[in-house]
C-alpha positions as CSV (number, residue, x, y, z in Angstrom):
1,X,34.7,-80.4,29.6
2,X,37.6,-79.3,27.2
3,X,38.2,-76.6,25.7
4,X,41.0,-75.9,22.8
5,X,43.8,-73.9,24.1
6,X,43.8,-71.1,21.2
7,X,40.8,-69.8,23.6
8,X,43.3,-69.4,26.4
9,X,46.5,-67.9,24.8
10,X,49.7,-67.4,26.8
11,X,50.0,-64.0,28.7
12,X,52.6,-62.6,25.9
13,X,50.8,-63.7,23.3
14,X,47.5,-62.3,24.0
15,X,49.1,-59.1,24.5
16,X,50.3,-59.4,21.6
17,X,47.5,-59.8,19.7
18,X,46.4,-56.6,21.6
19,X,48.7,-55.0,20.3
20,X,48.4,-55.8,16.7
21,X,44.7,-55.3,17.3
22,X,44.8,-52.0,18.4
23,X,47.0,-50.9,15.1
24,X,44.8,-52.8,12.8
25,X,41.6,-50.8,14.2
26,X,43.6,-47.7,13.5
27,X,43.8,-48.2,9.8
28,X,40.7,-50.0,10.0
29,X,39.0,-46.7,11.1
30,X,41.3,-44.5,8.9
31,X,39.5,-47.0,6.1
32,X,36.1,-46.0,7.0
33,X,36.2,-42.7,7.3
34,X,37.9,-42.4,3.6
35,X,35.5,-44.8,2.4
36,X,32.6,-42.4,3.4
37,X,34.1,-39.5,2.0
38,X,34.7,-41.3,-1.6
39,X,31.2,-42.5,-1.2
40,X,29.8,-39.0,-0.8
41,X,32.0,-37.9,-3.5
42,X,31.0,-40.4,-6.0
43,X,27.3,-40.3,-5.5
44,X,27.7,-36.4,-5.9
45,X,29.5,-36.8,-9.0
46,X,26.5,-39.6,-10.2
47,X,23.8,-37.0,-9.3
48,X,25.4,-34.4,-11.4
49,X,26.7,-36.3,-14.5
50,X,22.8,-36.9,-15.5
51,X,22.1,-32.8,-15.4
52,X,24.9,-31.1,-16.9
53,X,25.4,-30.7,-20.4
54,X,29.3,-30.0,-19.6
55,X,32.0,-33.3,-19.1
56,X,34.5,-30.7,-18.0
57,X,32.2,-29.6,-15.4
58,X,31.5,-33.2,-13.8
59,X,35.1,-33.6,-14.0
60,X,35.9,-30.9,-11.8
61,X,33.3,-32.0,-9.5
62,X,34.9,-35.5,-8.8
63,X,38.7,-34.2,-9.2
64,X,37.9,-31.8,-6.1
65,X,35.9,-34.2,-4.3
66,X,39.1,-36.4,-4.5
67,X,41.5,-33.9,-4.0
68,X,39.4,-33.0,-0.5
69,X,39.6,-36.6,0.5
70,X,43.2,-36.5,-0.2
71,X,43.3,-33.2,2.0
72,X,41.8,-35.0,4.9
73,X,44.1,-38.3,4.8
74,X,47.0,-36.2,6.7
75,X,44.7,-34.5,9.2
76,X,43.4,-38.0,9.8
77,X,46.4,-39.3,10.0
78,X,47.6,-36.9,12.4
79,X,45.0,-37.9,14.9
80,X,46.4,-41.0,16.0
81,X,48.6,-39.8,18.2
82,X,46.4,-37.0,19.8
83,X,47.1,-36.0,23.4
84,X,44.8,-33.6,25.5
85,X,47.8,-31.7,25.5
86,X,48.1,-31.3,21.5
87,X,47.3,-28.4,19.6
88,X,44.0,-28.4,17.7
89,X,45.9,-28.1,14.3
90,X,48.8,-30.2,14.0
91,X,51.6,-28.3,12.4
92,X,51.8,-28.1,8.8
93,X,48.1,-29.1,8.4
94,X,46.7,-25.3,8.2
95,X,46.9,-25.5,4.4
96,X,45.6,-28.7,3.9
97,X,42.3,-27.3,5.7
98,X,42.5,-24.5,3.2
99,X,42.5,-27.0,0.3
100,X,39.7,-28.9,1.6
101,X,37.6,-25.5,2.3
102,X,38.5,-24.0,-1.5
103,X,37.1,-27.7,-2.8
104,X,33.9,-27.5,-0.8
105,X,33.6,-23.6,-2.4
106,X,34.4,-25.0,-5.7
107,X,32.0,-28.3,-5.8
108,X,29.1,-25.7,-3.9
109,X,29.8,-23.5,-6.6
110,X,29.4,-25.9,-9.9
111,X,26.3,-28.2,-8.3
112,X,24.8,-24.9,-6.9
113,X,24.2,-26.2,-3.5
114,X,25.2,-25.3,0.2
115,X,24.8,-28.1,2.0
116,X,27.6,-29.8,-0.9
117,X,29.8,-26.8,-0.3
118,X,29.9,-27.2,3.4
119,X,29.9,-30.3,3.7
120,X,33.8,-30.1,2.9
121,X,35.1,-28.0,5.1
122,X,32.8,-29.1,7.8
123,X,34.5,-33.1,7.7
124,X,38.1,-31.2,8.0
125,X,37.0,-29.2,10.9
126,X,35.8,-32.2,12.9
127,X,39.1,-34.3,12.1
128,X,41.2,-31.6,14.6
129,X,41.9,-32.0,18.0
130,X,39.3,-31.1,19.6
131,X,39.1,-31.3,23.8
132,X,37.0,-33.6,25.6
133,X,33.3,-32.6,25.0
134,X,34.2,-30.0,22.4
135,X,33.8,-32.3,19.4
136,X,30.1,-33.9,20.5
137,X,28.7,-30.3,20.4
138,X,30.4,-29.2,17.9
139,X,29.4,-32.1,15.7
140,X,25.2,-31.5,16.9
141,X,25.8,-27.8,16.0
142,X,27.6,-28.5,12.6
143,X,24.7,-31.0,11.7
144,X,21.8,-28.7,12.5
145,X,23.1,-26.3,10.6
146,X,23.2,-28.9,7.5
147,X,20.0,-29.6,8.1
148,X,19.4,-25.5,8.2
149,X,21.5,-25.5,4.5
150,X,19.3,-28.2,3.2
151,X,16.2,-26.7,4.1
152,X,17.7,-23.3,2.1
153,X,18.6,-25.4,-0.9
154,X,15.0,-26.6,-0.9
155,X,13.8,-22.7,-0.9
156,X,16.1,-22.4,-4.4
157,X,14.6,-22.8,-7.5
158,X,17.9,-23.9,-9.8
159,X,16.9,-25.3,-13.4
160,X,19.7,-27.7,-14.8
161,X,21.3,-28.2,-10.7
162,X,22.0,-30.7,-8.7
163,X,18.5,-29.9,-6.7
164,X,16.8,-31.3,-9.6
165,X,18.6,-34.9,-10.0
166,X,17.2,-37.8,-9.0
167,X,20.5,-38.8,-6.9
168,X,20.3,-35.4,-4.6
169,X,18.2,-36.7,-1.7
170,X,21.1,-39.6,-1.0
171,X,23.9,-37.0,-1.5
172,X,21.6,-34.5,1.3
173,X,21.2,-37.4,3.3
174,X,25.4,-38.9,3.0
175,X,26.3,-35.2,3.7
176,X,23.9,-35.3,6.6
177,X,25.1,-38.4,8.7
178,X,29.1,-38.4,7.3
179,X,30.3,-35.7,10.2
180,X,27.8,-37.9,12.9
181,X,30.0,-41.3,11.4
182,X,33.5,-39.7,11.3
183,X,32.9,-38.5,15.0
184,X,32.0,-42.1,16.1
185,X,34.5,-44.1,14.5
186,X,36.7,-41.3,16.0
187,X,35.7,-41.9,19.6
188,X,36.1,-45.8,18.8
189,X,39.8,-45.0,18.1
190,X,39.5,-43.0,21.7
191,X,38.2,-45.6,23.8
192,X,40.1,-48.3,22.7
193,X,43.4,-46.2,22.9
194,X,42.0,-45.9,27.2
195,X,41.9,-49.2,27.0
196,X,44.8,-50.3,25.4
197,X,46.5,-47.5,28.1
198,X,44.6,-49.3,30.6
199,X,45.9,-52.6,29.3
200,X,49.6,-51.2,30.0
201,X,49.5,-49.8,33.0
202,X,47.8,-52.8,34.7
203,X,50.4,-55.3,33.1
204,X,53.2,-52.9,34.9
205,X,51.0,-52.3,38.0
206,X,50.9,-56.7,38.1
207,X,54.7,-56.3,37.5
208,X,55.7,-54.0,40.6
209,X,53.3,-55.9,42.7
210,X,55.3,-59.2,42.3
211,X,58.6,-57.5,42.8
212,X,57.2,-56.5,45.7
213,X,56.1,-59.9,46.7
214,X,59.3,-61.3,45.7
215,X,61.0,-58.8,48.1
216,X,58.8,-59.6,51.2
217,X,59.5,-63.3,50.9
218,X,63.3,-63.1,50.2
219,X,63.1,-60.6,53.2
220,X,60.5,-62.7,55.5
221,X,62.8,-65.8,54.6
222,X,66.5,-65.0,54.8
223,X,65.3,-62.6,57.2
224,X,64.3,-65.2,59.7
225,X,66.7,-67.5,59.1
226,X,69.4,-65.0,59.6
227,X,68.4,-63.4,62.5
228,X,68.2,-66.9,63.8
229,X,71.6,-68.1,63.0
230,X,73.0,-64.8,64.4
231,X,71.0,-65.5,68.1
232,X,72.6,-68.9,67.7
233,X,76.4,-68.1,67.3
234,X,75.8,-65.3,69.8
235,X,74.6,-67.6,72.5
236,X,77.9,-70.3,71.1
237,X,80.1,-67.4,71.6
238,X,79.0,-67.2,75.2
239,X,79.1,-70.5,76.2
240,X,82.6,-71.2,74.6
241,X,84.4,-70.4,77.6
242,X,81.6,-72.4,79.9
243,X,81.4,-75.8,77.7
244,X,82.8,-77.2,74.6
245,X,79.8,-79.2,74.2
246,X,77.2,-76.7,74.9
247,X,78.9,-74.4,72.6
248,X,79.2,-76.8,69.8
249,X,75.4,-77.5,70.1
250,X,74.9,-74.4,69.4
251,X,77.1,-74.1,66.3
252,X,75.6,-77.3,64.5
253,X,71.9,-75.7,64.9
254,X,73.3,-72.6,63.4
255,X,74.3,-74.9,60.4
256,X,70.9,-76.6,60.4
257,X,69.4,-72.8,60.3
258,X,71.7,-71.8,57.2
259,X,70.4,-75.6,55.3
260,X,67.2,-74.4,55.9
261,X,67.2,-71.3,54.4
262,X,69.4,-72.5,51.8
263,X,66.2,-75.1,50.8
264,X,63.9,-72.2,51.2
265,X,65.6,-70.4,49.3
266,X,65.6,-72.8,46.4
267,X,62.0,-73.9,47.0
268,X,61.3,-70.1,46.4
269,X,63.0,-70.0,43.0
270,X,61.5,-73.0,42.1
271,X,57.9,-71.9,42.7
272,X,59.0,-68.4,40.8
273,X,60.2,-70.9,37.4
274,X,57.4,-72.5,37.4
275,X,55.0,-72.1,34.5
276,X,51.6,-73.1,34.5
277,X,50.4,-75.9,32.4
278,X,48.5,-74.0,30.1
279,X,51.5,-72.0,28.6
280,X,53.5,-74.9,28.4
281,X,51.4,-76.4,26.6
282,X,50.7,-74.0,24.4
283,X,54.6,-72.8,24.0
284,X,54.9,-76.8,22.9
285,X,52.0,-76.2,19.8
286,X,53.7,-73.1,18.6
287,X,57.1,-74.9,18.8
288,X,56.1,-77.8,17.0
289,X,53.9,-75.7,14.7
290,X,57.0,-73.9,14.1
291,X,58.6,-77.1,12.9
292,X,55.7,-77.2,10.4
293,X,53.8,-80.1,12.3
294,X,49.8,-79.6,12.3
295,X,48.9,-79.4,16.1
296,X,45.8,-80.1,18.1
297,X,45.7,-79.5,21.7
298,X,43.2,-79.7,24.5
299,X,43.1,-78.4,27.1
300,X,40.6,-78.2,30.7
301,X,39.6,-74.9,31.8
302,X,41.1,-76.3,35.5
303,X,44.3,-76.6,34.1
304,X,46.2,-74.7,36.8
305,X,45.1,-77.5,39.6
306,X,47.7,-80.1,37.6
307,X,50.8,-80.4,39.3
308,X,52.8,-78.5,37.2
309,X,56.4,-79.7,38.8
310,X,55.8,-82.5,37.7
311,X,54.1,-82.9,34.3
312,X,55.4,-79.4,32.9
313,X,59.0,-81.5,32.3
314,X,57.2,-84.0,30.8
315,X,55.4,-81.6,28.4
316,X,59.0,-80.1,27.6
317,X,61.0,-83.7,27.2
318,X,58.3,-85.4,25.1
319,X,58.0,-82.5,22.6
320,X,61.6,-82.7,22.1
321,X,61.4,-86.1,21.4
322,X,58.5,-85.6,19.3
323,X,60.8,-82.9,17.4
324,X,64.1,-85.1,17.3
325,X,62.7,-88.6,16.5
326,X,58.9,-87.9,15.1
327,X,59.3,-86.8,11.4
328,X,55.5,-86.8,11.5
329,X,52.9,-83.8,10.1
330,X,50.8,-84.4,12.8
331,X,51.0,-84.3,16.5
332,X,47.8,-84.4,19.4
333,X,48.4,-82.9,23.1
334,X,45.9,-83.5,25.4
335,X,45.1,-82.9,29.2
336,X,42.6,-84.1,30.7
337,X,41.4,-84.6,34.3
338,X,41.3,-88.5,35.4
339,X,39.3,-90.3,38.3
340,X,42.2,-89.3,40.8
341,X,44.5,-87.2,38.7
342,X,45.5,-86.0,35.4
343,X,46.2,-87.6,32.6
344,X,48.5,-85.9,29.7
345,X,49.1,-87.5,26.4
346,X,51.1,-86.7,23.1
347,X,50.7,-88.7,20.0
348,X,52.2,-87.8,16.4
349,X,52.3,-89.8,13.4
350,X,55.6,-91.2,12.9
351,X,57.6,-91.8,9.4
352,X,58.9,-95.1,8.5
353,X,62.1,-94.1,7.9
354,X,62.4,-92.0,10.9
355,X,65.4,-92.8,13.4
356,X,65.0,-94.6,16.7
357,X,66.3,-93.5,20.2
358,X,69.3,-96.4,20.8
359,X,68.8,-95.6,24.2
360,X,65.9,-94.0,24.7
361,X,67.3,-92.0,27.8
362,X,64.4,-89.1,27.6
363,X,61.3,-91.4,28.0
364,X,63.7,-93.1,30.6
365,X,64.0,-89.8,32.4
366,X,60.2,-89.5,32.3
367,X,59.6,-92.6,33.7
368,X,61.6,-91.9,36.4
369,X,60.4,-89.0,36.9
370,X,56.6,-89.9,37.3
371,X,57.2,-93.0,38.6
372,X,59.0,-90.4,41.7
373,X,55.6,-89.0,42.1
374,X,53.5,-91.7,42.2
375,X,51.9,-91.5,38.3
376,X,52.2,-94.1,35.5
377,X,54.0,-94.0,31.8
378,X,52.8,-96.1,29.0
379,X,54.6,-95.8,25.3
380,X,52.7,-97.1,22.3
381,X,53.4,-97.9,18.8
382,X,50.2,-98.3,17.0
383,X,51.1,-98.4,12.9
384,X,52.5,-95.0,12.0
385,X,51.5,-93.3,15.1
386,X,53.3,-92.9,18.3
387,X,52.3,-91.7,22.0
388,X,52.9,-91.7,25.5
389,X,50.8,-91.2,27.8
390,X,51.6,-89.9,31.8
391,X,49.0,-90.7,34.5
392,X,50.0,-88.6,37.5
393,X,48.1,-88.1,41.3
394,X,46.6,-85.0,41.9
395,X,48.8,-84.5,44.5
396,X,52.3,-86.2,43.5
397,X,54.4,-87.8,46.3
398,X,57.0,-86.1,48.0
């Protein structure tokens, strides 16, 4: 069964899309944490507005509650790039910390409740960088004492506060739960910086490993065949003076040695070109999506089985022939496993107008190629739409 390639992306492109990810979550949690804050401000602001008598008062209210979430932004901000190593208050962010605790005395102060005024300063003290551990306990201890602060706003007997509006269970409850929320979306952010660390360090841990492989076959192959060659000349030095003959034997399978490890040579860099099928595919849908052609491709999740040598410059010729003589908006790649092979075809919708090859020299060169390893190419010109389709062995001949 087939599956479309966009669920197997090229190595370099799904890290980039880590990447990306990993940023977007950022300001996706920076978001969320604001968010809350605006929300607790606003529904303290909606409580109030129905019990006070005074506009300027309810203004004051929801000017501090903004200037706090203001406060926080940088703190929060800051936290990105937190190290175990950083200090627990960035530089520069002592007075914000200030601001936010003067609005938490201030809004405390007008609604007449403690829980309000510390839930301010409480959500600033959780944003710092706390160590490892620090910041779970901290945030249990800072919500039981809410709790404790709730419990004492319930023992007060205000006429005309904030106790008495309908809206003040929400605001309790928001100003419960908002330092338990901003210390989860915080250790998101954590765990998916490990794993984005992870991410890195295995990609240049898979690096080093095949520069090391690459080292032990250059040295296991030239290795050989030089240690060969030099037995060889050796043993023709020797006999120089005993038989011209012998001696030249000798040289001529010192030659042979130095062809062979010329060839293994190449077949080494060959095997180290190669790309599997799956990213050239895909590299030929973002190239002709990048030429503004709507693409479709399919691919099997066996993909790396097809003989790459041979079909991965077909995949390469035909999209540039689908680029240079298509003029289309539509294109279709497919590969798909056959009864004794593989079978790959591109099809794209051709204008009338568009220019013919006089020569046609690149499906020529295809041809060739796969008829070389044993497969089959058929062209077709059905209306407006043109493909070709390749029909290779499993194993191509040699």
């Amino acid at each position: 069964m087939s599956t479309r390639s966009r669920e197997n992306p090229p190595a370099g492109r799904a890290a980039l899309d880590l990447t990306r990810g990993v940023s977007a979550t950022w300001w996706y949690t920076v978001g969320g944490v604001v968010l809350l804050e605006l929300l607790v401000v606003l529904l303290s602001t909606v409580a109030w507005r129905p019990v006070s008598d005074s506009a300027s008062q309810t203004a004051l209210v929801l000017v501090a509650g903004l200037v706090w979430t203001a406060s926080t932004v940088p703190v929060l901000v800051a936290y990105r790039d937190r190290t175990d190593s950083s200090p627990l208050v960035a530089p520069g962010l002592v007075s914000l910390l200030l601001v936010a605790a003067a609005c938490g005395i201030t809004v405390g102060a007008v609604v007449q409740s403690w829980v309000v005024a510390a839930l301010l300063p409480v959500q600033a003290i959780l944003l710092l960088n706390w160590p490892r551990g620090v910041r779970l306990r901290l945030t249990l201890a800072l919500t039981a004492a809410q709790g404790l602060l709730w419990f004492v706003d319930s023992r007060i007997d205000v006429d005309g506060g904030i106790l008495s509006s309908a809206g003040w269970p929400a605001v309790a409850v928001y100003a419960m739960i908002l330092p338990a929320m901003t210390v989860f979306s915080l250790w998101w952010w954590d765990v998916l910086v490990a794993l984005d660390r992870a991410r890195v360090a295995e990609a240049k841990l898979a690096a080093t490993q095949e520069r090391l492989r690459v080292a032990t076959d250059v040295h296991d192959l030239q290795g050989h065949h030089l240690q060969v060659v030099a037995l060889q000349l050796e043993l023709a030095e020797r006999l120089m003076g005993r038989g011209e003959d012998a001696a030249i034997e000798q040289v001529r399978a010192a030659r042979v040695s130095v062809a062979e490890a010329m060839q293994g040579t190449r077949d080494l860099a060959t095997g180290f070109r190669s790309v599997p099928l799956g990213d050239e595919l895909a590299n030929a849908r973002d190239l002709l999506r990048a030429a503004g052609v709507d693409v479709s491709l399919t691919v099997p999740p066996d993909a790396g089985g097809a003989p790459a040598s041979v079909l991965g410059p077909v995949i390469r010729e035909t999209t540039t022939n689908v680029l240079r003589h298509g003029g289309g908006r539509r294109a279709r790649l497919s590969l798909v496993r056959a009864d004794d092979g593989w079978r790959y075809e591109i099809a794209n919708d051709r204008m009338t107008d568009a220019p013919e090859d006089p020569d046609g020299a690149g499906l020529d060169g295809v041809g060739r190629r796969v008829a070389d390893a044993g497969g089959t190419l058929d062209v077709r010109r059905d209306g407006e739409e043109f493909a070709v389709t390749v029909t290779v062995p499993a194993e191509p001949a040699r």
